[in-house]
C-alpha positions as CSV (number, residue, x, y, z in Angstrom):
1,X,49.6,-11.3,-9.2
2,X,49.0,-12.1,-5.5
3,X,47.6,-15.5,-4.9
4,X,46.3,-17.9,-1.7
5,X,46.0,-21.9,-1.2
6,X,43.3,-23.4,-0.3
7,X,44.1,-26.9,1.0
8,X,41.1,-28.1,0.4
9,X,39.3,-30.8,1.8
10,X,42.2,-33.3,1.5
11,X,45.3,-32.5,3.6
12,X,47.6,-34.3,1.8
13,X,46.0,-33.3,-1.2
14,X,47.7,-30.4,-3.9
15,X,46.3,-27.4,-2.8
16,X,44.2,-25.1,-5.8
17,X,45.6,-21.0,-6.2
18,X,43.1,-18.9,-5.7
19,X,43.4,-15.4,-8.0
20,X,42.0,-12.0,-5.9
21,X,42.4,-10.4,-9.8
22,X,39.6,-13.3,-10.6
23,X,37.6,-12.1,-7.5
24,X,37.6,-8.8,-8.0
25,X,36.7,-9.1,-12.3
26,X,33.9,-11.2,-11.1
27,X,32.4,-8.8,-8.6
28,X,32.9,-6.0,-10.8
29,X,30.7,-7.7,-13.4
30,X,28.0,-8.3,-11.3
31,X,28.0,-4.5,-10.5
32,X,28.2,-3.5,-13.9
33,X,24.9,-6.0,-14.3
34,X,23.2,-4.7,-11.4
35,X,23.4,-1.2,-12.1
36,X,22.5,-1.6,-15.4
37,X,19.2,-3.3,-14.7
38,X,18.5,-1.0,-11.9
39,X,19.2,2.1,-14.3
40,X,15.9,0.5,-16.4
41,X,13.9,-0.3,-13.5
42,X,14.1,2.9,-12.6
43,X,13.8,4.2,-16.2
44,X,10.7,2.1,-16.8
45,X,8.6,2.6,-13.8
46,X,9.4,6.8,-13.9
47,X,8.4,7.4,-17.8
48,X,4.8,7.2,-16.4
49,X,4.5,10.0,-14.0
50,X,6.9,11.8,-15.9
51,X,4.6,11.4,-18.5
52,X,1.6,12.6,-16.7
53,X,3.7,15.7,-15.4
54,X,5.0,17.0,-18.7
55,X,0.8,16.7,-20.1
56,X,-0.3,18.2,-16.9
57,X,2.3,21.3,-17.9
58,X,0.8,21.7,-21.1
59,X,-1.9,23.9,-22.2
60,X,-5.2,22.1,-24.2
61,X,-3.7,23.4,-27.4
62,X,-0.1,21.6,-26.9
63,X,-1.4,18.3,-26.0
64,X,-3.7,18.9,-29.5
65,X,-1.3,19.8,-31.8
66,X,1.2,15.8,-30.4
67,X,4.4,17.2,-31.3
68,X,6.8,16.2,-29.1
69,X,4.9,14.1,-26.6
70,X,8.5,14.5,-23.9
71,X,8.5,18.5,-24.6
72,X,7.0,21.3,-23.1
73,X,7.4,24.1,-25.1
74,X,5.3,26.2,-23.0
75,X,5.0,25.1,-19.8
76,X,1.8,26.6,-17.4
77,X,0.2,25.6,-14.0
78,X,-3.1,26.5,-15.2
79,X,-4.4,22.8,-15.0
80,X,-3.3,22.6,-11.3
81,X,-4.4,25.9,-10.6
82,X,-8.1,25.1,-12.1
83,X,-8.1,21.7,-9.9
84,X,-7.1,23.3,-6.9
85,X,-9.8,25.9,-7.1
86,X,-12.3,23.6,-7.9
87,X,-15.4,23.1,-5.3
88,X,-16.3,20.0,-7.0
89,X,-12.0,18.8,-6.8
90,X,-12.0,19.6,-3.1
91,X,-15.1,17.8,-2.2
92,X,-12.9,14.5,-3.5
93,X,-10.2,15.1,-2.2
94,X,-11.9,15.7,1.2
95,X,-14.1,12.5,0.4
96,X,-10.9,10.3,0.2
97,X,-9.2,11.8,3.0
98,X,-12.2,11.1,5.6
99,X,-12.6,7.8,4.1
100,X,-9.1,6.6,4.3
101,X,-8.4,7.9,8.0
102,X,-11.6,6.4,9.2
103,X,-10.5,2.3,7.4
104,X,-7.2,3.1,8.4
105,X,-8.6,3.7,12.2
106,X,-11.1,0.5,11.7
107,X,-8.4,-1.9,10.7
108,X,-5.9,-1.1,12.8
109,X,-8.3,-1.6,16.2
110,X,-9.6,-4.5,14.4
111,X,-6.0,-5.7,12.9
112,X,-4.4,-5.4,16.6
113,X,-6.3,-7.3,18.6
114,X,-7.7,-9.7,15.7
115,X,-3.5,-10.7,15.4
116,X,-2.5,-10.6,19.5
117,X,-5.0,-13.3,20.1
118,X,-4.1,-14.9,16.9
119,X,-0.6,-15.2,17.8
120,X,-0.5,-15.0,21.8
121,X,-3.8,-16.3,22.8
122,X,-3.5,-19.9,21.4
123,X,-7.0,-21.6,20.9
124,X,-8.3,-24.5,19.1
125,X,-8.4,-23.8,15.5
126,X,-6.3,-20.5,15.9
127,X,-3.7,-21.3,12.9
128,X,-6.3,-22.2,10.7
129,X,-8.9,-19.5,11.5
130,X,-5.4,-17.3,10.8
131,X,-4.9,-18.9,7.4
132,X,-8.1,-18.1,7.0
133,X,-7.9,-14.9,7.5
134,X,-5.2,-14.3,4.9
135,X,-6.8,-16.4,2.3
136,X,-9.3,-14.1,2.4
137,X,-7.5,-11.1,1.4
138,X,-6.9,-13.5,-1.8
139,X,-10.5,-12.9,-2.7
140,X,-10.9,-10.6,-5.9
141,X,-12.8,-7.4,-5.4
142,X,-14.7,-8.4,-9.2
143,X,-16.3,-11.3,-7.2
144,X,-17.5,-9.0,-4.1
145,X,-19.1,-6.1,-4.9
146,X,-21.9,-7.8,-7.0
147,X,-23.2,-9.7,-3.1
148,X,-21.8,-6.5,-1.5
149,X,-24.2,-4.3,-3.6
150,X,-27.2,-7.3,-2.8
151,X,-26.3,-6.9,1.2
152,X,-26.7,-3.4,1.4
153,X,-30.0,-3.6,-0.5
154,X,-31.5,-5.8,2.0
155,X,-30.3,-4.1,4.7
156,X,-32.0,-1.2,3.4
157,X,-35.5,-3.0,2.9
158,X,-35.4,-4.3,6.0
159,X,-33.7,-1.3,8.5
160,X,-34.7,1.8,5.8
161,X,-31.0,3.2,6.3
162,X,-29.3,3.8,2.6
163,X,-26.0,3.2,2.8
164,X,-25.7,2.9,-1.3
165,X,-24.6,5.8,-3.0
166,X,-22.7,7.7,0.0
167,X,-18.9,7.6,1.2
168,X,-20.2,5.5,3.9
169,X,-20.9,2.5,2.4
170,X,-17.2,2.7,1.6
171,X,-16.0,3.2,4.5
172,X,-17.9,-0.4,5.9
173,X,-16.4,-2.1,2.6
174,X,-12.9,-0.9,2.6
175,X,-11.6,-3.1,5.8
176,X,-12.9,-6.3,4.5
177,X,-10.0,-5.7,1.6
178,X,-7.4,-4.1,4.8
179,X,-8.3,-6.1,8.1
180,X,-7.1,-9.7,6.7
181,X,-3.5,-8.8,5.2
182,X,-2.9,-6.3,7.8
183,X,-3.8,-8.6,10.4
184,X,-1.7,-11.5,8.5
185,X,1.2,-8.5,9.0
186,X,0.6,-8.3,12.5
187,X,0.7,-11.7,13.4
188,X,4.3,-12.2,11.5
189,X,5.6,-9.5,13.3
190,X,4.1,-10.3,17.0
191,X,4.9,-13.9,16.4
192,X,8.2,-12.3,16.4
193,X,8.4,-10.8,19.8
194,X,10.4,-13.3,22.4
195,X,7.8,-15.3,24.6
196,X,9.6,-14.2,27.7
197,X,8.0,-10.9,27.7
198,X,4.7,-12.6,27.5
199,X,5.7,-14.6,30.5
200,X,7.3,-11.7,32.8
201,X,4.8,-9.9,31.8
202,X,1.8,-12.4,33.7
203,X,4.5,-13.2,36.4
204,X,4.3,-9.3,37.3
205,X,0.1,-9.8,37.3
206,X,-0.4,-7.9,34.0
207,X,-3.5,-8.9,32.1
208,X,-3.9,-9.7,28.2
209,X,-5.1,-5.8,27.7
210,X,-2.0,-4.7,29.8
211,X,0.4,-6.6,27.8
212,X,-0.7,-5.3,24.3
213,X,-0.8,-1.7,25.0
214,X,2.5,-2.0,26.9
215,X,4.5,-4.7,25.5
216,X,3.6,-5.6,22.0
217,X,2.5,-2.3,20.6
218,X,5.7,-0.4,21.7
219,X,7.4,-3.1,20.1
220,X,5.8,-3.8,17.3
221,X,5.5,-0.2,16.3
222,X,7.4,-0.8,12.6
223,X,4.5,-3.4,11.9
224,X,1.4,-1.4,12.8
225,X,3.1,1.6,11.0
226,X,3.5,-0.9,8.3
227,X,0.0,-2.2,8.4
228,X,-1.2,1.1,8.7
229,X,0.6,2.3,5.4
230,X,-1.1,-0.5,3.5
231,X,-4.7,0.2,4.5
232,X,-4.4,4.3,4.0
233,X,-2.7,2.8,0.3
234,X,-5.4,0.3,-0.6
235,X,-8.6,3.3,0.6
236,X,-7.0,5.8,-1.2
237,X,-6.5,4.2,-4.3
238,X,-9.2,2.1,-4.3
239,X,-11.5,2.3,-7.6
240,X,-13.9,-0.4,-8.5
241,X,-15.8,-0.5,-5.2
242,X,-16.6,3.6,-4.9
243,X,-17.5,2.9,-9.0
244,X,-19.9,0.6,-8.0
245,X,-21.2,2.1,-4.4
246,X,-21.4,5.9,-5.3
247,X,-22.7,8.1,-8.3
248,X,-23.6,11.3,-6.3
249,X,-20.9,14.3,-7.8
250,X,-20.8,15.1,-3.7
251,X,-20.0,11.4,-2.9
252,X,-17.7,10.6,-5.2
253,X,-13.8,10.1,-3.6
254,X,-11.0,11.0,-5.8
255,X,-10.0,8.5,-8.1
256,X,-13.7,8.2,-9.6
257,X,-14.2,11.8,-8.9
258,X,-11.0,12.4,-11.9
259,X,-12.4,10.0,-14.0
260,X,-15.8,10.6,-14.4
261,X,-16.0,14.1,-13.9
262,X,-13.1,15.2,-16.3
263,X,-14.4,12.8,-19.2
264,X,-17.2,14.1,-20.6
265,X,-18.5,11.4,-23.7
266,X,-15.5,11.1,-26.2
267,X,-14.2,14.5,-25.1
268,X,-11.0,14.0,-22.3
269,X,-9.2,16.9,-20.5
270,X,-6.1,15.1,-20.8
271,X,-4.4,17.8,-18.9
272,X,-6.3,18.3,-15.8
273,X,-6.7,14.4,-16.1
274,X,-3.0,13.8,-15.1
275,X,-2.4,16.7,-12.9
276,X,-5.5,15.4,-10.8
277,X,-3.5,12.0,-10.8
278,X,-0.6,13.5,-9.8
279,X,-2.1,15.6,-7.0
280,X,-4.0,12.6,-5.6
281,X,-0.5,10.3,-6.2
282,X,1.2,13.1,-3.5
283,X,-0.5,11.7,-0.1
284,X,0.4,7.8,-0.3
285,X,4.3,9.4,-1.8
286,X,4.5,11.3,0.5
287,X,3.9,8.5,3.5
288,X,6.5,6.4,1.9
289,X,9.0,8.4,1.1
290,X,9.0,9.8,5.4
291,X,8.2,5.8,6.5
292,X,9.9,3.8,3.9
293,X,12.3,1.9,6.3
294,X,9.2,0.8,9.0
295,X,7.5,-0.3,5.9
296,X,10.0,-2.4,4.8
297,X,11.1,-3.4,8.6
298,X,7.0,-4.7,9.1
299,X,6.9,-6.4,6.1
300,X,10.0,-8.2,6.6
301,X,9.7,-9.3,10.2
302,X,8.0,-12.5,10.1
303,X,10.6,-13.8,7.4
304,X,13.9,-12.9,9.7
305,X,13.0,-13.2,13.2
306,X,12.1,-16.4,14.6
């Protein structure tokens, strides 16, 4: 069997053989163990939606009758098809869409510029007020929406404008869970970009506004996209605050819209219930599966570039 020396650190020391057979047994092992715990990752996190689309294939008898709960003996569309023709289903589903695109347009304008000054435009108290920032993303939503609620009661005594029970409300709620992380994001990742550019830049006579929009945003494009992904994510999916905010059937966005509309007392439509989830899972799986690698890439930034 093929072996090297390695001298070691002592030069006149006896040198130790070193095996490539013992290398290679060693690295096979570990890809043996990797695999096999990736194989049950991936095993444990898919029986789920599997789960939901084998139910949401089955008719209201099947699901009854719990045979074989991984079996579809007669598999039908008629639980998508009733969803998809549904008024009431479409009014979600066009809640959440005009809900998320309008956060994800606040806290990216807010995000940006809130994380170039941050990280550029160095002030007194500018990496504290950016801890800050973060911290508060730490905030649970179960200890916000009860002063949240009290807020928009007193601003409608004293204005008269009713922002409780309508998508709206939701809308001025969602970026106070997306602006801190995604501008904690955006601060890694412009931290990141090499101060010379800042400093050609203002040698050329660009101004603050000139460098973000031509500098920093190009180049921080994985970030934003990154940041961007989170906050469409976190206002699509969001649940406790539109259960709290809206009631109205023509308010409702889609993850309260399944729930409440498709339980009715003990009685659950177990079948429409999952194809709804599925249908409202396609948007955010569909943004990661085409933006995967920016994702990653913005996350990352701040822990691999100086």
């Amino acid at each position: 069997m093929a072996t090297m020396t390695n001298p070691g650190t002592d030069p006149g020391g006896p040198t130790r053989p070193v095996r490539y057979g013992s290398i290679q047994k060693n690295r096979r092992q570990a890809m043996v163990l990797s695999y096999f715990f990736l194989v049950l990752f991936v095993i444990f996190f898919l029986m789920p939606p599997v789960y939901m689309l084998l139910t949401g294939l089955k008719s209201s008898g099947e699901i009854a009758e719990a045979a074989n709960p991984w079996w579809v003996f007669s598999p039908t569309l008629d639980n998508f098809k009733a969803l998809l023709t549904s008024p009431q289903f479409l009014t979600f589903f066009w809640n959440s869409t005009v809900v998320a695109v309008l956060v994800v347009a606040i806290t990216m304008v807010v995000s940006v510029l809130a994380a170039f000054a941050l990280s550029r435009m160095k002030f007194w108290g500018s990496t504290t007020l950016a801890t800050g920032v973060f911290l508060c993303y730490l905030i649970p939503d179960t200890l916000l929406f009860i002063p949240l609620f009290k807020m928009f009661a007193i601003f409608h005594q004293v204005t008269g404008i009713q922002l409780l029970n309508s998508w709206v409300a939701l809308v001025v709620i969602y970026p106070t869970l997306t602006v801190p992380f995604c501008t904690w994001i955006m601060i890694g990742y412009f931290a990141s970009i090499p101060k010379e550019l800042d400093e050609a830049a203002l040698i050329d006579g660009a101004n603050y506004i000139q460098m973000l929009t031509r500098i920093f945003i190009p180049v921080a494009l994985p970030g934003i996209i990154a940041a961007t992904i989170f906050a469409f994510t976190v206002a699509w999916a969001q649940f406790l605050y539109p259960l709290a905010f809206t009631t109205s059937t023509d308010q409702l966005v889609l993850p309260v819209g399944i729930v409440t509309t498709l339980i009715k007392g003990d009685v659950f439509n177990w079948g429409q219930i999952m194809a709804g989830a599925l249908i409202a899972a396609a948007p955010p799986l569909i943004i990661y599966a085409f933006l995967m690698d920016y994702y990653i890439a913005g996350l990352t930034a701040g822990a691999t570039k100086g």
